[in-house]
N, C-alpha and C positions, 0 to 999 in steps of 0.2 A: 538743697541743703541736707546737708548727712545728720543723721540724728543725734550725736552730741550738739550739734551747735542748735539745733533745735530745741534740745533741752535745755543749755543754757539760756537763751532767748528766753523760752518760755517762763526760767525763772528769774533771772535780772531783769527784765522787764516785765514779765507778768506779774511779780509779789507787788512791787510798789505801785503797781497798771492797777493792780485789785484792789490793793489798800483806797488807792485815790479816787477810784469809782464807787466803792462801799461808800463813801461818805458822801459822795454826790449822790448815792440812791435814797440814803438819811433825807438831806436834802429834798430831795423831788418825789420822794415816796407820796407826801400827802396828794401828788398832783398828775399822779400816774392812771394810764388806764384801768379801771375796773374789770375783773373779770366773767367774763361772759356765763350765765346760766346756763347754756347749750352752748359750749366751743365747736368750734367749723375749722379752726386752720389748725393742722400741727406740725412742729418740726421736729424731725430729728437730726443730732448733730453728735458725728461719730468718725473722725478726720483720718484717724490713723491704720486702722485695721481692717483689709477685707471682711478677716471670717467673724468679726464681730458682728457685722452688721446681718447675718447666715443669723447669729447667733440673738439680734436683734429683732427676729422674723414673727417670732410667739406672740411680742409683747404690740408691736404693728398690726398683726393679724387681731389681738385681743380688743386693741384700741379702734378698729374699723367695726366689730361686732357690737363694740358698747355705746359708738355714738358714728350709727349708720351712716348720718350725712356729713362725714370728715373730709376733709380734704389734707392728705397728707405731705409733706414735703423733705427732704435729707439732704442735709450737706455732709461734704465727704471730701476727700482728697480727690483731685484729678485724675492720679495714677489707680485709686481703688475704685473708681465707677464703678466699672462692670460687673461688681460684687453686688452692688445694689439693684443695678438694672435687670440683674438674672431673678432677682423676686418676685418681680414684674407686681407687685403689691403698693410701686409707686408709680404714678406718670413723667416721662422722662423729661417731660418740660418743667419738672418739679423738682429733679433731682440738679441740686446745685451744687458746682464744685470751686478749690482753689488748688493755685498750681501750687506745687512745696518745693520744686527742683533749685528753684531760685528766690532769694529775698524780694528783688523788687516783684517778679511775679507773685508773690506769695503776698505783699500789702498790696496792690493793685486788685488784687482779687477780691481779697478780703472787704476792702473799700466798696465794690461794688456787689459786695453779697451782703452787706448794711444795707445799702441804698435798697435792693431787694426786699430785705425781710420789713425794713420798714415800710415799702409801697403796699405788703399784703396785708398789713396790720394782723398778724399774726396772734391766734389766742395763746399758743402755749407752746413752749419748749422744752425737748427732753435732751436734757445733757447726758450725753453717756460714756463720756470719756471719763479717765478714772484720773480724775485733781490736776487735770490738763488748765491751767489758766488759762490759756490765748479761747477754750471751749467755752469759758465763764462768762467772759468777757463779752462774746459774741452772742452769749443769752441775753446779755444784759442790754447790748444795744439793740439787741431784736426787737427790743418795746414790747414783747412779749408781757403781757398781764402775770404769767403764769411762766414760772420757772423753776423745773424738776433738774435738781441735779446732784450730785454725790457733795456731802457737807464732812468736815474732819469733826465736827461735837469737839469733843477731848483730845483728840489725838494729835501728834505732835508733829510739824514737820510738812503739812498737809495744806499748807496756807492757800486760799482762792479765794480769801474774801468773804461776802458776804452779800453777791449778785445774785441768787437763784431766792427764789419764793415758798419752794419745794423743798425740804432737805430730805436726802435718802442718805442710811448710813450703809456705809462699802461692806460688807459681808464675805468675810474672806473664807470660809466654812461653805458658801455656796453656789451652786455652779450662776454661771453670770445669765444662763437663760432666766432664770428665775430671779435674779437681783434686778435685771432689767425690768419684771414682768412688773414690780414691786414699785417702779414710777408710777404705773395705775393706781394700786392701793394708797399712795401716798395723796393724790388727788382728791381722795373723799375723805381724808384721815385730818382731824382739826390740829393746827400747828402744837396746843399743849401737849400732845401724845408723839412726837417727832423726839427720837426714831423710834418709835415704838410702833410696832402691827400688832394685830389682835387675832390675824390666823397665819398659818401656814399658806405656799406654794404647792397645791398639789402638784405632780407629774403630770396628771393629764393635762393641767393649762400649759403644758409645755407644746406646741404643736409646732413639730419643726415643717421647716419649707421643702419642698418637692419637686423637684425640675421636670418640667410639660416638654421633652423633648420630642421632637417628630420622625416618623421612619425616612424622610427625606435626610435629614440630618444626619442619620446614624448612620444610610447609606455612604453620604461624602464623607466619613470621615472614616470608614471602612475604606471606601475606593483609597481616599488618604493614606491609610496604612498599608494597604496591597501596592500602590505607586513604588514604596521602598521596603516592600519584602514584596514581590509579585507572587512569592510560593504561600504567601497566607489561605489557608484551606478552614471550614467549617472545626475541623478536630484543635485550631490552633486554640490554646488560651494565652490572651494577652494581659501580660503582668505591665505594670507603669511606677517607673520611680520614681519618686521628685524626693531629688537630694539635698536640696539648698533649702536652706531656712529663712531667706527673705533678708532685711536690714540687721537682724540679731542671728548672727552667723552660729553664738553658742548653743542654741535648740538642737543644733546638727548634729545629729549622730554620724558616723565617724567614715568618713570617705570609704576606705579599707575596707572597713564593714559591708558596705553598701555593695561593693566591687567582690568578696567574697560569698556576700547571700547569692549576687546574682549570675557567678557561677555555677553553683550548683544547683542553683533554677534552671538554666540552661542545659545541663546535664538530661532534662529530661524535652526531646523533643517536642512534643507538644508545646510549649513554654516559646511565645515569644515577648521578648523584653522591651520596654519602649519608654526612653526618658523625655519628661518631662520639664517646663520652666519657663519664667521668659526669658527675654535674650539678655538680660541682666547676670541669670543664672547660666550662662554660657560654660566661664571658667570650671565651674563645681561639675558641672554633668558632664564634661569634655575630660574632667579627670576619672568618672565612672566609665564613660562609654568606653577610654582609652583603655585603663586598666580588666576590664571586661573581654573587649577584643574577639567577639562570637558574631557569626552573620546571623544570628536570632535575635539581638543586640541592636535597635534602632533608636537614633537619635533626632527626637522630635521638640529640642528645644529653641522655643521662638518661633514655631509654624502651626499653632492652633491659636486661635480667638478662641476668648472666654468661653461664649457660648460653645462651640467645637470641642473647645477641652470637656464640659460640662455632655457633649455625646458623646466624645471617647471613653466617659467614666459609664455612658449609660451600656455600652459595647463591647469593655473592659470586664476582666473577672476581680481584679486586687489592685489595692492602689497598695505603695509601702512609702510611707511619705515621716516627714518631720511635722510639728507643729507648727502648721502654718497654714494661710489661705487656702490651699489645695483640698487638705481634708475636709472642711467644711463642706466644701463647694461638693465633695465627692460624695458626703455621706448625704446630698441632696436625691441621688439616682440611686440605682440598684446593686452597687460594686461594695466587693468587700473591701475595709478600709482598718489597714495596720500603721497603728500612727505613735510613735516615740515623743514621751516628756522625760522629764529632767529639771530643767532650770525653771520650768514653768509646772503649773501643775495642773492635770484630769480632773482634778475637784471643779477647777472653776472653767477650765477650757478644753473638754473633750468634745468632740463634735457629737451634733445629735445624731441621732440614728439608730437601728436595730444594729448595723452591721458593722459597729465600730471597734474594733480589737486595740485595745492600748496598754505598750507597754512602761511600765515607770518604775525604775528602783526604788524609789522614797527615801532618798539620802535622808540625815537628820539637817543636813543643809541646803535642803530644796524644798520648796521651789526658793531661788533667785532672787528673779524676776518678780517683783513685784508691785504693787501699787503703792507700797510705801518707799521705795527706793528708784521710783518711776521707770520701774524695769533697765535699770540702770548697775547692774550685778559686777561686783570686783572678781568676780571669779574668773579666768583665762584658761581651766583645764574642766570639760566636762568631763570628769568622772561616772556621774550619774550616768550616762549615755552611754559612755564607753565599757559601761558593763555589763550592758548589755548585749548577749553575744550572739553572732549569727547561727550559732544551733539552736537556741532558744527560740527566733526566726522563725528560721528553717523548717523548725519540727512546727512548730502549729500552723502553716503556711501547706505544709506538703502533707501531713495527716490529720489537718480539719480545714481550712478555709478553700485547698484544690482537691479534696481528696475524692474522688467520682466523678467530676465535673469534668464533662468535654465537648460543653456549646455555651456558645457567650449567654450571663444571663438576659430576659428581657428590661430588667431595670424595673422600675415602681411605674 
């Protein structure tokens, strides 16, 4: 299913889906499970986005330290596993999916991730999608005791009911590692003070995730890239692009662009260039590689696994990428990471990491993309992005992020 109709769905059917289970929760509230003194099961449920779940890793990590003996669980979309399997912070028998490519796949799955979550009698679920109905919904059948999830209060527009136990108010002021972390605090916080905290998110409970790659690894995916440049020597630095922005094509900074920085990256022997994607992303990086047109110039979309992409970031000097799953995943290892917003914004979605470089105009009309318009933007000309210009690039890429470097670094 392409994401319009997804959206539609979610809302002709999920406003009246929620309206009508709100009041069967009225109903059966008095006859629901109690929640447990010491929770043991949790879920997390975050369907749409890779690098959220990257982004999701602090408050998982936070939640295994406060209550040792957890057992954790995440449902996710099919096509984004491997986002969650790379944190290796859940057991894989635990990480449950639904297919989205098709409707009937997509209730069939569904149907049997109910039957699921109710076998494990689950103590508590964390919603983390942002006013996703069909997510609410899914907390509510979990029979979860215990149900955190992002609540509209006042605001307008925002409808999901009135299924979770938990309310978190959406905080658009803060980066999302920390609005996540903020389902924990709401768990010991008593409902009359909802949405209210009483402290700050420090930065150190921020603790992002770190990819355990192996020298075996980095070897095949070197041999990998010497396969299709065989002149690949020690002095080479390898640059990686990923051009493609994923389902929301507008995050993309601007083909031209991309095909301009990476000529004169190439200008400089040492410099070899290697795109990035999956095979979805075919069209977009076929129009870089083409326009490009250098044998330093390799075209590596659709031939790494996750994990494999995740050792060529460890082997890699720079990734230059859009906002999207990539960066996340890259600012996991030791690569420097040049990452373009616009219709979304760094506040709330820049990747963690020391080595994050991002650039963003700050239109007065950005970000977009938002949680109140379900990233749903009438906009059709990224501006913001587009002026962004490859000298700007250029110059912090060639005289600070490569500038002395000429051996791949070792990674974290």
């Amino acid at each position: 299913m392409n994401i319009d109709r997804v959206r539609k769905i979610d809302y002709w059917i999920g406003v009246p889906a929620c309206f009508f289970f709100s009041l069967v929760r009225k109903v059966l509230k008095p006859f629901g499970r109690k929640p447990e003194k010491d929770p043991k099961k949790f879920l997390f449920i975050e369907l749409s986005e890779m690098g959220s779940a990257v982004l999701a890793y602090p408050t998982m990590k936070a939640l295994k330290e406060r209550f040792p003996g957890a057992e954790l669980f995440f449902l996710i979309f099919a096509k984004n596993r491997g986002g969650v399997d790379l944190l290796k912070i859940i057991p894989e028998k635990n990480v449950w999916v639904i297919r989205s490519e098709k409707a009937t796949a997509f209730l069939l799955d569904t149907l049997k991730v109910i039957v699921k979550m109710r076998r494990e009698r689950l103590d508590c679920v964390f919603d983390l999608e942002l006013f996703a109905r069909v997510t609410a919904l899914l907390s509510f059948f979990s029979g979860a005791p215990i149900r955190i999830g992002f609540h509209r209060f006042r605001m307008e527009g925002l409808y999901r009911g009135d299924l979770h136990t938990h309310l978190v108010q959406y905080n658009f002021q803060q980066h999302m590692s920390k609005t996540f972390l903020s389902f924990l605090q709401v768990l010991s916080y008593p409902e009359k003070d909802w949405p209210a905290m009483d402290r700050p998110i420090d930065d150190e409970a921020v603790e992002p995730a770190v990819y355990e790659g192996t020298e075996a690894g980095k070897a095949r995916i070197r041999q990998k890239v010497k396969d299709r440049f065989p002149h690949l020597e020690p002095g080479h630095r390898l640059i990686l692009f990923n051009p493609s922005a994923g389902e929301i094509p507008i995050r993309a900074w601007p083909v031209e662009h991309y095909i301009a920085l990476g000529r004169r990256l190439l200008g400089d022997p040492r410099n070899v260039l290697i795109l990035i994607g999956a095979e979805s992303d075919r069209e977009i990086t076929e129009q870089v590689f083409r326009g490009i047109d250098h044998p330093h110039c390799l075209q590596f979309t659709g031939l790494t696994t996750l994990p494999e992409l995740l050792d060529l970031f460890s082997v890699a000097h720079l990734l230059v990428t859009n906002d999207s799953g990539p960066g996340h995943f890259a600012s996991m290892t030791g690569i420097s990471v040049v990452i373009f917003f616009g219709p979304e914004t760094p506040r709330l979605y820049r990747p963690l990491g020391r080595k994050v470089h991002v650039f963003y105009a700050d239109f007065p009309c950005s970000p977009c993309l938002t949680a109140y318009n379900h990233r749903n933007t009438p906009c059709r000309d990224n501006k913001c992005l587009k002026t962004i210009t490859v000298e700007q690039v250029y110059t912090l890429i060639q005289e600070g992020l490569l500038a002395g470097t000429n051996e791949r670094p070792r990674g974290r």
